[in-house]
Wavefront OBJ file of the C-alpha trace (Angstrom):
o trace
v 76.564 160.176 150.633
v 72.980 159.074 150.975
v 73.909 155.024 150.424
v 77.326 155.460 153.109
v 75.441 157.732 155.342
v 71.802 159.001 155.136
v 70.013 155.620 154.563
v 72.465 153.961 157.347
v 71.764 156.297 159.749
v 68.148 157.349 160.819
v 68.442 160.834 162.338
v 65.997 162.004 165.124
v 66.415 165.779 163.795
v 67.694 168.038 161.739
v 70.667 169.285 163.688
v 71.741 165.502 164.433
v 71.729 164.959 161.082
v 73.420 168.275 159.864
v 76.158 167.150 162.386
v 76.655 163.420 161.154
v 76.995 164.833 157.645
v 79.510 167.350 159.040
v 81.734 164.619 160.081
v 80.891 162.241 156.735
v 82.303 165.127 154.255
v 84.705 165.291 156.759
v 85.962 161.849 156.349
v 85.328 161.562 152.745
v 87.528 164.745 151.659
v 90.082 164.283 154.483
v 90.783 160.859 155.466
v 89.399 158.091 152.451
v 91.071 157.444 149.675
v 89.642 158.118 146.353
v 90.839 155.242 143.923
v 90.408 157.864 140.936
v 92.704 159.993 142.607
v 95.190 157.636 142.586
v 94.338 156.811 146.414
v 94.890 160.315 147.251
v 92.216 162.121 148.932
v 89.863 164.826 147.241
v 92.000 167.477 150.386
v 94.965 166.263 148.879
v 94.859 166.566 145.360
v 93.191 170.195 145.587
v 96.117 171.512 147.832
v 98.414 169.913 144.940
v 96.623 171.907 142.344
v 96.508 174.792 144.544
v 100.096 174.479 145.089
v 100.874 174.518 141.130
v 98.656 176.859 140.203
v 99.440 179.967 138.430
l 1 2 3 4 5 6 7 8 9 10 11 12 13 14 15 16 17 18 19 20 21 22 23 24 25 26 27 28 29 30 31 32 33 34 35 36 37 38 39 40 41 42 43 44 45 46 47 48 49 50 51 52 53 54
């Protein structure tokens, strides 16, 4: 988070910044694949598990 977003990104205030992060987790759960996940993302795989659960 801080290398993809914080330090690329130099925030004014603390609401600007609570709103680019907003969108980032956004992004990073929702839409980008994690190759550990077998290029699934992290939204993905937790509505699989949730799915099989018990």
């Amino acid at each position: 988070m801080k290398h993809e977003n914080v330090y690329l990104n130099s925030y004014p205030d603390v609401m600007e910044m609570e709103a680019g992060l907003g969108g980032w987790f956004s992004f990073y759960n929702h839409e980008r694949p994690h190759q550990a996940l077998g290029y699934r993302t992290p939204a993905e795989v937790y509505r699989g598990a949730a799915a099989v659960g018990p």
